[in-house]
C-alpha positions as CSV (number, residue, x, y, z in Angstrom):
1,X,0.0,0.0,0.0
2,X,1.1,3.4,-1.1
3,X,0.1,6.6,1.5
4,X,0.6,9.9,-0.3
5,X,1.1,12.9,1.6
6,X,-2.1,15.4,1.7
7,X,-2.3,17.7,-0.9
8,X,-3.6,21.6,-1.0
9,X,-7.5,21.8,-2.1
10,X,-8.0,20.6,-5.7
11,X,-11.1,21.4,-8.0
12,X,-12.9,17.9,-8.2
13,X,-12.4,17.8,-11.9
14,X,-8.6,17.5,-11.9
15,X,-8.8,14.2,-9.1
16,X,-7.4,11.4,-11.0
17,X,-6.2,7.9,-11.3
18,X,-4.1,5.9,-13.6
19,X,-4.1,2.4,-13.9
20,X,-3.1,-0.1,-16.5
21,X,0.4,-2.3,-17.7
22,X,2.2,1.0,-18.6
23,X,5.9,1.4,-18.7
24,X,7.9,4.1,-17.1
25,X,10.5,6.5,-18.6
26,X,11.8,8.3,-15.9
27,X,14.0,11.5,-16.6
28,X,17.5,11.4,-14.7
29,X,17.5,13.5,-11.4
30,X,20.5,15.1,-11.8
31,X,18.6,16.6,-15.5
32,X,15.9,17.6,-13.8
33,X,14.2,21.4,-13.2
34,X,14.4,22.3,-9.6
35,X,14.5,18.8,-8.6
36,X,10.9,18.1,-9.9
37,X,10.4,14.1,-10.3
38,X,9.2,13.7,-14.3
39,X,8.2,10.7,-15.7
40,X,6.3,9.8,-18.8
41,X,4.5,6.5,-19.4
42,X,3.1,4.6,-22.4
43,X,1.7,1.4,-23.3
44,X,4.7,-1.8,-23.7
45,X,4.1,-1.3,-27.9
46,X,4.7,2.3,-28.2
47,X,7.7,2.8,-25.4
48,X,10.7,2.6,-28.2
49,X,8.8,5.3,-30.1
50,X,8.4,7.3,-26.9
51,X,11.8,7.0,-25.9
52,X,12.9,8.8,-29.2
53,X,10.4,11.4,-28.3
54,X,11.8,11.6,-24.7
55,X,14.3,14.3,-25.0
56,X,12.0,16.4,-26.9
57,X,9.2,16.3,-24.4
58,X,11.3,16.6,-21.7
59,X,12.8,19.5,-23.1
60,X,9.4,21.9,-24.2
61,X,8.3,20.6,-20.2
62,X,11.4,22.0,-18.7
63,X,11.9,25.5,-20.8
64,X,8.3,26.1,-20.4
65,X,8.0,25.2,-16.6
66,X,11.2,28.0,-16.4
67,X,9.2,30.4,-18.4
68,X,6.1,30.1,-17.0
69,X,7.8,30.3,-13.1
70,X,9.0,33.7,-14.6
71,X,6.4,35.4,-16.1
72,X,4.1,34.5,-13.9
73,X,6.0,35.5,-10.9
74,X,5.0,32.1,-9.3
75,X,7.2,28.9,-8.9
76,X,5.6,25.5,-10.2
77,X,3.0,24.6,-6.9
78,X,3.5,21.0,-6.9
79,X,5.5,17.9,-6.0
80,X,5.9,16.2,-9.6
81,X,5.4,16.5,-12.9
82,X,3.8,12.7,-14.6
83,X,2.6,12.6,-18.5
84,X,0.8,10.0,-20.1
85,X,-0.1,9.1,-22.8
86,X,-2.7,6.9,-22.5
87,X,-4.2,4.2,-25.0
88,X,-7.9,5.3,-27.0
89,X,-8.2,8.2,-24.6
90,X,-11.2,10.2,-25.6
91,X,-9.4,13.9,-25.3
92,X,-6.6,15.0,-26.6
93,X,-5.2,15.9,-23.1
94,X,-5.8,16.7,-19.5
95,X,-4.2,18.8,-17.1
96,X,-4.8,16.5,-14.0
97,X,-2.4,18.1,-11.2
98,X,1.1,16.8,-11.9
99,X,-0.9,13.6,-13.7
100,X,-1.2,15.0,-17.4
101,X,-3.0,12.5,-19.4
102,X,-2.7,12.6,-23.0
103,X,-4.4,10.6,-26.4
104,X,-1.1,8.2,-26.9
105,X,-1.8,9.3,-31.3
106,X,0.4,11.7,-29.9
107,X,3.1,9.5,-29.9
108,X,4.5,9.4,-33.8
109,X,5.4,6.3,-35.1
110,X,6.9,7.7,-38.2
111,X,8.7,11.1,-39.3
112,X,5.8,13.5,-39.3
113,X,6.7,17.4,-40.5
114,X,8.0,20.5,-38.2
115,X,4.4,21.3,-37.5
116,X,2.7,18.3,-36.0
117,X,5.5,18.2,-33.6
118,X,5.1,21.8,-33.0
119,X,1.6,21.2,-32.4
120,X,2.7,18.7,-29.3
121,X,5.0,21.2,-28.4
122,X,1.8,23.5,-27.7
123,X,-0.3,20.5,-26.2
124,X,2.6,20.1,-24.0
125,X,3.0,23.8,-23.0
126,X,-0.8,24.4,-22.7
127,X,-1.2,21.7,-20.1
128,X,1.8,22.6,-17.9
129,X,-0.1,26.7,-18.2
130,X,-3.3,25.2,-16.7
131,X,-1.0,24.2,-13.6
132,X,-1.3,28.0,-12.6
133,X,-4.6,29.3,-14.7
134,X,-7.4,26.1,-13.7
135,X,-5.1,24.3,-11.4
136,X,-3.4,26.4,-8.7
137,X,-6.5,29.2,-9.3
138,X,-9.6,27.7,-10.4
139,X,-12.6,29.6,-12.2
140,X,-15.4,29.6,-10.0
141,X,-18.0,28.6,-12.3
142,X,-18.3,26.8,-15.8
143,X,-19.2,30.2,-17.0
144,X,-15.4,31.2,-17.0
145,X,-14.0,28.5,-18.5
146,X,-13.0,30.0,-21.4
147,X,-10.9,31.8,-19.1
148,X,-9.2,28.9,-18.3
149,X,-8.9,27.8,-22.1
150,X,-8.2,30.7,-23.4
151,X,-5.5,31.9,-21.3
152,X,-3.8,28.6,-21.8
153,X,-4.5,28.4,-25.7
154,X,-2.7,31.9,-25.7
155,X,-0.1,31.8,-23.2
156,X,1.5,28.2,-24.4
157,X,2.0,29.7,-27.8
158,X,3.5,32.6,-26.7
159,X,5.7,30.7,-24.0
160,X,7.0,28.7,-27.4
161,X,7.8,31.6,-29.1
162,X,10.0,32.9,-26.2
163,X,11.9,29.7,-25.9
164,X,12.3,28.9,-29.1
165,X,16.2,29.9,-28.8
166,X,16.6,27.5,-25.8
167,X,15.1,24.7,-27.6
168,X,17.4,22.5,-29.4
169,X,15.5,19.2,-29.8
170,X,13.2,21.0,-32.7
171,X,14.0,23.9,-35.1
172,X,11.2,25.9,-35.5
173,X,10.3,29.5,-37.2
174,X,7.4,30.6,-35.4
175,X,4.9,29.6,-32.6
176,X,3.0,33.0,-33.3
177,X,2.7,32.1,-36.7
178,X,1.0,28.6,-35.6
179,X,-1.1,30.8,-33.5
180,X,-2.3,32.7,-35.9
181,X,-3.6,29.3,-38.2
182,X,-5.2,28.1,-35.3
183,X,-7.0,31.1,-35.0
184,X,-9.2,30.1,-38.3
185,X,-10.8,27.8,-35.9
186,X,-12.2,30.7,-34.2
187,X,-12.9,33.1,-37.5
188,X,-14.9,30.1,-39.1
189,X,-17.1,29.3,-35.8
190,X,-17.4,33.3,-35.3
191,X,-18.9,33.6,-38.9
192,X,-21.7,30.9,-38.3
193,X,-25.1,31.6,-37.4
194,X,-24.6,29.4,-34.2
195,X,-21.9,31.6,-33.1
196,X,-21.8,32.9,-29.1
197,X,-20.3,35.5,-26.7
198,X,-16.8,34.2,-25.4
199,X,-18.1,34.4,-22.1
200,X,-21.8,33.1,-21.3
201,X,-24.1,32.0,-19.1
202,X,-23.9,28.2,-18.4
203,X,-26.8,26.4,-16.1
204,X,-25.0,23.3,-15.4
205,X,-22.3,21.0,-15.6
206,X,-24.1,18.9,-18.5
207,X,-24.7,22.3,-20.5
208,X,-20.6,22.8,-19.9
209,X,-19.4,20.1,-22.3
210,X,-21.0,22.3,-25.3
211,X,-18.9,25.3,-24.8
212,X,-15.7,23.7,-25.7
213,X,-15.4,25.3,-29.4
214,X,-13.4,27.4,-31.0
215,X,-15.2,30.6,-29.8
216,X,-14.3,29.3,-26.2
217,X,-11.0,28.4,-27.3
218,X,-9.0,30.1,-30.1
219,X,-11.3,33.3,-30.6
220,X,-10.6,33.8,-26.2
221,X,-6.7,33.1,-27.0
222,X,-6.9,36.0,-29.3
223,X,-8.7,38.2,-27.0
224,X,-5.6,37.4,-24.1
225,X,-2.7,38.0,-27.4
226,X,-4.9,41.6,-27.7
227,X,-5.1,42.4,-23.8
228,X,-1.6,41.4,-23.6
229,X,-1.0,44.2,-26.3
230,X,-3.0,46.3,-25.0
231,X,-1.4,46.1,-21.6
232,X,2.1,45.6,-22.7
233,X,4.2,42.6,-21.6
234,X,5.7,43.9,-17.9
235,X,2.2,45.1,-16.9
236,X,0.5,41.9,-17.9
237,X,3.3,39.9,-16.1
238,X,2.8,41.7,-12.7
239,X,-1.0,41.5,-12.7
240,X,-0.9,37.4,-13.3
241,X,2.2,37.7,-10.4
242,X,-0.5,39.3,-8.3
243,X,-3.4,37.7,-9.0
244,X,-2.2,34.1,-8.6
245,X,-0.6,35.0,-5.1
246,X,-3.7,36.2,-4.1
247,X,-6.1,33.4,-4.9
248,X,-3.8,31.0,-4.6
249,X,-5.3,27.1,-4.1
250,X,-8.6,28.9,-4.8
251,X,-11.4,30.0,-6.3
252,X,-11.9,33.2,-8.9
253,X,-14.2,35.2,-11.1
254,X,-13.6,37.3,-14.1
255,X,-14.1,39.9,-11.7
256,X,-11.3,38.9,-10.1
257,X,-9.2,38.5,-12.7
258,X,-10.2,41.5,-14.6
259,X,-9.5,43.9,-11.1
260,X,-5.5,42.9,-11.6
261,X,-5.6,43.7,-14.5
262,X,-7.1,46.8,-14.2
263,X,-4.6,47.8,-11.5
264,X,-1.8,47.9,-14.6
265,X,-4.5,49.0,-17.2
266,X,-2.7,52.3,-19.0
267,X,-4.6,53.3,-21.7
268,X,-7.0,56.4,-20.5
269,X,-9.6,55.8,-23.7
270,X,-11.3,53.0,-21.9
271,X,-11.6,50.2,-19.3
272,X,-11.7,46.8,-19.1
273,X,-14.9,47.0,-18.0
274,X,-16.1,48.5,-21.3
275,X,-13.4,46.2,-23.0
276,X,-15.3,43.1,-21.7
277,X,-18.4,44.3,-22.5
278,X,-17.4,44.3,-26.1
279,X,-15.3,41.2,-26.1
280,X,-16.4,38.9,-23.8
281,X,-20.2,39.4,-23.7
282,X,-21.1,40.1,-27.8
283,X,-20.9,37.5,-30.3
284,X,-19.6,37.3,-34.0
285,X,-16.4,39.7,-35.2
286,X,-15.5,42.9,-37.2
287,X,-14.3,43.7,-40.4
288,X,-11.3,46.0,-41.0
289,X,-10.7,47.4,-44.6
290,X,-7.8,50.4,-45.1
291,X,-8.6,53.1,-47.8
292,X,-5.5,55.0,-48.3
293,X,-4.3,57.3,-51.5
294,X,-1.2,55.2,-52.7
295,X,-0.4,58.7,-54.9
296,X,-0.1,60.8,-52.0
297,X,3.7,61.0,-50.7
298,X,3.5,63.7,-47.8
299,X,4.4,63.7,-44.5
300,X,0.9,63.6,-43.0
301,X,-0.8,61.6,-45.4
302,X,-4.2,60.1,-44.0
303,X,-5.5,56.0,-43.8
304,X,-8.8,55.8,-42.9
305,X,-9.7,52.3,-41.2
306,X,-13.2,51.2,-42.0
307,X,-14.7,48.8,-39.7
308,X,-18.0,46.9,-39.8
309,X,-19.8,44.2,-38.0
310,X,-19.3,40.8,-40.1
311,X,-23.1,40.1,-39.8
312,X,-25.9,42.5,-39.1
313,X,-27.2,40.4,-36.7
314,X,-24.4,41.6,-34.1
315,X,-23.7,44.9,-34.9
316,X,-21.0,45.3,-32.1
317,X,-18.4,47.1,-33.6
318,X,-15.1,47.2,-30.9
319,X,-12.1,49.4,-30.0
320,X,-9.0,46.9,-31.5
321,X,-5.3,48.2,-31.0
322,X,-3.3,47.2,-34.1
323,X,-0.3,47.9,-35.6
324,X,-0.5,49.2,-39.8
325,X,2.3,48.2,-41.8
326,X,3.3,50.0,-45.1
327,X,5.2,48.2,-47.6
328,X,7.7,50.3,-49.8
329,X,9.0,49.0,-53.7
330,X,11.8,47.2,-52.2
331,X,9.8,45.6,-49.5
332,X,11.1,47.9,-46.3
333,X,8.2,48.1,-43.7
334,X,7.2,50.9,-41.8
335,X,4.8,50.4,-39.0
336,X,2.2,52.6,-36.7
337,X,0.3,51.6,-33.7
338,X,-3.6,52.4,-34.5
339,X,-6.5,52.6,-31.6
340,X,-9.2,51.5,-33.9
341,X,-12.7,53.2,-31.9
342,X,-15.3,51.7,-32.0
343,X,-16.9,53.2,-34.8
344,X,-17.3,53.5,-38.3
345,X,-14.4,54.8,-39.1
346,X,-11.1,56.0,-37.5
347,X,-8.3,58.2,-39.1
348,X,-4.8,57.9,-38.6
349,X,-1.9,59.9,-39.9
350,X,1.4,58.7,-41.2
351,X,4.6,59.7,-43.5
352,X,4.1,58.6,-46.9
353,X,7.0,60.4,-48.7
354,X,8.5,56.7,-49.2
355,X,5.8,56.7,-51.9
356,X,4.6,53.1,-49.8
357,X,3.0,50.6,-52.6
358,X,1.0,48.4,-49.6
359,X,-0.6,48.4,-46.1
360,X,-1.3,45.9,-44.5
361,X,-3.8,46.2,-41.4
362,X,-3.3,44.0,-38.2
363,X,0.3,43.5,-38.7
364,X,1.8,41.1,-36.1
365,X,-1.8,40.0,-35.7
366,X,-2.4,41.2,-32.4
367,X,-6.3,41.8,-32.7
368,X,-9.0,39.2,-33.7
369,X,-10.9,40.6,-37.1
370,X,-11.2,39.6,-40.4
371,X,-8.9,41.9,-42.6
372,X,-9.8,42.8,-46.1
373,X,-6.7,43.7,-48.0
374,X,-7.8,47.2,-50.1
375,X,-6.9,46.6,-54.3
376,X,-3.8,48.2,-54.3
377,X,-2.1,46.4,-51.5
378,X,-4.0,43.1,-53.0
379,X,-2.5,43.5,-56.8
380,X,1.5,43.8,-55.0
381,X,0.5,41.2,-52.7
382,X,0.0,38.8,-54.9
383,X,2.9,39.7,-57.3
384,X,5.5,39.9,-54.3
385,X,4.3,37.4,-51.9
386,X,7.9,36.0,-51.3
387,X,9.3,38.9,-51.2
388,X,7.5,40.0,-47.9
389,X,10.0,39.5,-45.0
390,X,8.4,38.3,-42.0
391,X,6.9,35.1,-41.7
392,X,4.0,36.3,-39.7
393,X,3.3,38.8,-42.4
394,X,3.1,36.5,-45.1
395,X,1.0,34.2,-43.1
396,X,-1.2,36.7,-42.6
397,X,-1.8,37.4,-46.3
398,X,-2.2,34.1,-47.4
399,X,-5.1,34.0,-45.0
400,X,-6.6,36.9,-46.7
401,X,-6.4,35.2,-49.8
402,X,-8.4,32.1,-48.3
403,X,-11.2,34.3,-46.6
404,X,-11.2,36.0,-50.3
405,X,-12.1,32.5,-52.1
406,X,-14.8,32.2,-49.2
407,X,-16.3,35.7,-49.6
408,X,-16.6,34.7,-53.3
409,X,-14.1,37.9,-54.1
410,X,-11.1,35.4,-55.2
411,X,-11.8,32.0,-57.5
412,X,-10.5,28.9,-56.2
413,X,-8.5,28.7,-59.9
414,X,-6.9,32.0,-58.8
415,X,-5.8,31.1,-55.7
416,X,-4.2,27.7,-56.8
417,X,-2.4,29.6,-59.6
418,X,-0.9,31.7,-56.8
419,X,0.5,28.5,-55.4
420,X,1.4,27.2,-58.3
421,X,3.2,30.7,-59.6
422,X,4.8,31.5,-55.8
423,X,4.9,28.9,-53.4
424,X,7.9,26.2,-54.6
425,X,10.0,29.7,-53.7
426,X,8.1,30.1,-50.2
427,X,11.0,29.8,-47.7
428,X,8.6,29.0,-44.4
429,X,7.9,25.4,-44.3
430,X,4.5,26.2,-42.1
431,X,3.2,28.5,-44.8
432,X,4.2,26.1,-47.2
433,X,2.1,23.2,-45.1
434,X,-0.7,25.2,-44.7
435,X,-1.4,26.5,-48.2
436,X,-2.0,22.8,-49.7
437,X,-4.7,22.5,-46.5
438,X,-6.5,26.0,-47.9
439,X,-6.1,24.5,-51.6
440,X,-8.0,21.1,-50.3
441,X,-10.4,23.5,-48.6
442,X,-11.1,25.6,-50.9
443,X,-11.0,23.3,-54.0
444,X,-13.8,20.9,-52.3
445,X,-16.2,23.4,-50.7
446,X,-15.7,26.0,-52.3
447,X,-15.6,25.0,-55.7
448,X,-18.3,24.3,-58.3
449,X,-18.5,20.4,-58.6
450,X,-17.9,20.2,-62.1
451,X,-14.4,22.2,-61.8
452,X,-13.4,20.1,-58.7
453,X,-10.9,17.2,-60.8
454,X,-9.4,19.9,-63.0
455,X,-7.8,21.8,-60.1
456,X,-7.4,19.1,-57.8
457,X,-5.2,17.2,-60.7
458,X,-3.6,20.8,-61.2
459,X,-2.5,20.4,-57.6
460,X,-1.7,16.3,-57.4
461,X,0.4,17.2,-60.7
462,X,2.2,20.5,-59.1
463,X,3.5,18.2,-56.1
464,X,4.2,15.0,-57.9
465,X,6.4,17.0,-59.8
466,X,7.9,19.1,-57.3
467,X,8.9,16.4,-55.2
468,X,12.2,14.7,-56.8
469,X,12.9,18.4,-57.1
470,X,13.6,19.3,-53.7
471,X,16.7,19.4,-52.3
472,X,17.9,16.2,-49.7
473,X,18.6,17.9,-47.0
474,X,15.2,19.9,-46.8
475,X,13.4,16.5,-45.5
476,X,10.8,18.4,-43.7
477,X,9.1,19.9,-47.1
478,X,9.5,16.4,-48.3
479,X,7.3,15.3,-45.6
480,X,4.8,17.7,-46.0
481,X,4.5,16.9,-50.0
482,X,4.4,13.1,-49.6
483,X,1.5,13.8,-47.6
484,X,-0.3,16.2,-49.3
485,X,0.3,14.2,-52.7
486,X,-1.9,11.3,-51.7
487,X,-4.8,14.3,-50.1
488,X,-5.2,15.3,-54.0
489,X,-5.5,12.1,-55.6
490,X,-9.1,11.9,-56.9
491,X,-8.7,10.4,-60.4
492,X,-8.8,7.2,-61.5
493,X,-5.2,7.4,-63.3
494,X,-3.8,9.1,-59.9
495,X,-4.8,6.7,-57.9
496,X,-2.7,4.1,-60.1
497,X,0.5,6.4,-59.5
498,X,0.0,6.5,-55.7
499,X,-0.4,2.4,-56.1
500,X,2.4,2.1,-58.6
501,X,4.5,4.3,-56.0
502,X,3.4,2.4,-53.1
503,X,4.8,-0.8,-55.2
504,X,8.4,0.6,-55.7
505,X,7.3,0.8,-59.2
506,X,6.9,5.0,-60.0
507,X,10.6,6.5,-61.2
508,X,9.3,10.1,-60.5
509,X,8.8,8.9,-56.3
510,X,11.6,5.8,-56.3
511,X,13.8,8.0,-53.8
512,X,11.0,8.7,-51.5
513,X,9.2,5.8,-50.4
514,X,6.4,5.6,-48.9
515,X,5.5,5.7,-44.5
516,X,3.0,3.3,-42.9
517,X,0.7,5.3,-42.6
518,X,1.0,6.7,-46.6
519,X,0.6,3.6,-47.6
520,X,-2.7,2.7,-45.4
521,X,-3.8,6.0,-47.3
522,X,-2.8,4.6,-50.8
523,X,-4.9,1.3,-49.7
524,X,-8.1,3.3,-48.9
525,X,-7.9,4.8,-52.1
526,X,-7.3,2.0,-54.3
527,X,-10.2,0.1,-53.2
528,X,-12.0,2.2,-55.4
529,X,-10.2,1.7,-58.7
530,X,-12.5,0.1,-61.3
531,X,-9.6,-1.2,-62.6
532,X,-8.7,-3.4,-59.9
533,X,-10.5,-7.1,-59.4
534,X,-11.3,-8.3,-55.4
535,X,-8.4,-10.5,-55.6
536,X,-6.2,-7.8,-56.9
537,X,-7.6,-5.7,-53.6
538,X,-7.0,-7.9,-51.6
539,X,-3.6,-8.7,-52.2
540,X,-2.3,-4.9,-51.4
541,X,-3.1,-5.7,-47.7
């Protein structure tokens, strides 16, 4: 028999057990943080795949646990830190106190590319967050838990992003970039009729499991990245330092949480009263759209920043700070911070004697709107998109382009000759992953059925052929097309090249076999060839 020492109070949600045949890797004491025990534990099948993972988990834990004990002005509350990944779980993870359960798919059994690992990077980060925000101080009711959510959806990618030049088991470009794709989770459930005030009111724990959505969580993150702006870094720092000393091993409100925040709140035009009124407690988002004279080159030229409600039927319209950017011929950016009132319009002044060729609104992303790019800055957009500089720039405009194709105001045969013209050159492996996702997207829903093969065979035949064209050592992007090569394969005569490749028998693909899991893929699509008899089927098992 085991007796474990008492613990502080715990919300009843986080008291949990393990049991099962699961095999321990425990991390060396003398490599621990602070002298926290760590272990993480699988099932007997999946421990050698684990144990290559090991040093990578082990790692994200540790820089973030350092981070987090910094910025939130608060050392790690508890005795150990467990994760497990445990078989068929039916989450993808769980920030049980120093217990963090997590779906073992998590645990690759094959090269996957920069991003997915990334992505348990961020699962990783996010549950170690909830250790201070839903763990150490708990939300008082289920009508806060986007709080919780939120502020760990946020905080975990921005705690990657300020590591990122301690972490050596992963090379990565930019966790705000990720951020801002996972943000389309919250843009397309914000845009639905069935969208729903961040914060609301919730009668009981049954009506609680239908609030975890992407209003809840990834539209709330962006509201923390924008108060976080709005506050500036130090400030936010010492209100979280405050406020989890004072309601420490207990209960809080948003009330609560909004006072310390207050207490460092600088900006005279409003308060966070008025600021959660419009973000917390009003449903659906804005629309921001510059108009700007691209002739004028004085010194106080005007931009005018329209903004209106997405839908009529939540006509909020919301005070954002942003910053604009201005593009010059040879790509040098100049940048303004922007108050954008909320009204119709608001007018800001900036130097235009560079004779600028582009603004972009939002740069840096630190607001949560949908941004349509004015004609002008469109047309040398699309011309120049390599040529932008910063990765969260260019990430941004490619999103544009994808809300475009959905507003009907760019065809989905446009937007795949963009790729086609621009994106062998882009030098960001995420935007490169994510582009082929929009392309799937917008190709199969939003696409006129009878134009559907044509572009998806444009795209199958754009990646078959880049493939033997990239270079060895970028093994990441050949990941990625390998993938997304078998995701476009809709034809008949396509599906014979991805079964042909499978078989060692393509010469395009013969230096880039095929994973597991590619060819399980390949298997579920040749079952519908016509040209194929049941025994023939059968024998590709």
């Amino acid at each position: 028999m085991t007796i474990f020492t008492e613990t502080k109070l715990l919300p009843t949600y986080l008291f949990c057990y393990v049991a099962g045949e699961y095999l321990e890797l425990k991390l060396e004491e003398s490599k621990t943080y602070n002298g926290i025990p760590m272990s993480l534990y699988c099932i007997e099948s999946l421990y050698k795949h684990m144990e290559e993972l090991a040093p990578f988990i082990f790692e994200i834990t540790i820089e973030s646990m350092r981070f987090f004990e910094s910025f939130f002005g608060y050392k790690y509350a508890f005795n150990k830190y467990d994760q497990i990944f445990a078989h068929e779980y039916k989450w993808g993870a769980m920030e049980n106190a120093g217990i963090v359960t997590f779906n073992d798919l998590y645990i690759f059994k094959e090269k996957v590319s920069v991003e997915r690992k990334l992505a348990l990077a961020n699962t990783i980060s996010h549950e170690l967050a909830h250790h201070w925000f839903g763990n150490l101080v708990t939300m008082k009711w289920w009508d806060d838990l986007w709080l919780n959510e939120s502020f760990a959806d946020f905080i975990s990618h921005f705690c990657l992003e300020k590591i990122k030049g301690n972490v050596t088991t992963l090379s990565y470009e930019s966790s705000m970039a990720s951020f801002l794709q996972r943000k389309g989770w919250g843009y397309h459930e914000d845009m639905m009729i069935t969208t729903h005030p961040i914060r609301g009111k919730v009668a009981n724990t049954s009506v609680a499991d239908s609030i975890f959505d992407g209003i809840t969580y990834s539209k709330g993150a962006a509201t923390m990245k924008q108060l976080l702006f709005l506050m500036k870094e130090e400030n936010f720092s010492k209100a979280l330092s405050e406020y989890f000393h004072k309601y420490e091993w207990n209960n809080a409100t948003i009330e609560d949480f909004l006072e310390y925040m207050q207490r460092h709140f600088a900006i005279k035009e409003f308060t966070l009263t008025e600021w959660r009124q419009m973000w917390l407690e009003k449903a659906s988002l804005n629309v921001i759209q510059a108009s700007w004279n691209p002739n004028d080159t004085s010194k106080d030229a005007k931009i005018t920043i329209k903004q209106t409600p997405y839908t009529q039927e939540h006509p909020t319209l919301r005070l954002h700070k942003i910053k604009v950017a201005f593009f010059t011929e040879k790509f040098e950016v100049d940048v303004i911070d922007v108050l954008i009132l909320p009204q119709n319009e608001t007018v800001a002044h900036y130097d235009a004697s560079k004779g600028y060729k582009a603004v972009l609104l939002n740069f840096e992303d630190h607001t949560f709107a949908k941004n349509i790019i004015d004609p002008v800055s469109l047309d040398f957009f699309i011309n120049n998109i390599n040529s932008i500089g910063d990765i969260l720039s260019r990430t941004l405009i490619w999103r544009s382009f994808f809300e475009m194709i959905k507003d009907a105001a760019m065809t989905s045969h446009k937007f795949v000759d963009v790729i086609t013209s621009s994106l062998a050159k882009e030098s960001s492996d995420s935007i490169f992953e994510r582009q082929f996702d929009f392309a799937h997207t917008a190709i199969n829903h939003y696409t006129p059925k009878k134009e559907r093969d044509a572009l998806n065979s444009t795209m199958f035949s754009y990646i078959y052929d880049l493939i033997p064209k990239i270079p060895a050592d970028q093994q990441n992007r050949i990941v990625i097309l390998k993938s997304k090569l078998i995701s476009f394969a809709y034809t008949n005569e396509e599906k014979q090249i991805l079964l042909n490749w499978m078989n060692g028998q393509d010469q395009n693909l013969k230096d880039h076999p095929m994973t597991v899991g590619q060819r399980w893929s390949t298997v579920v699509k040749a079952f519908t060839l016509p040209t194929l008899t049941i025994e023939e089927k059968e024998a590709i098992f």
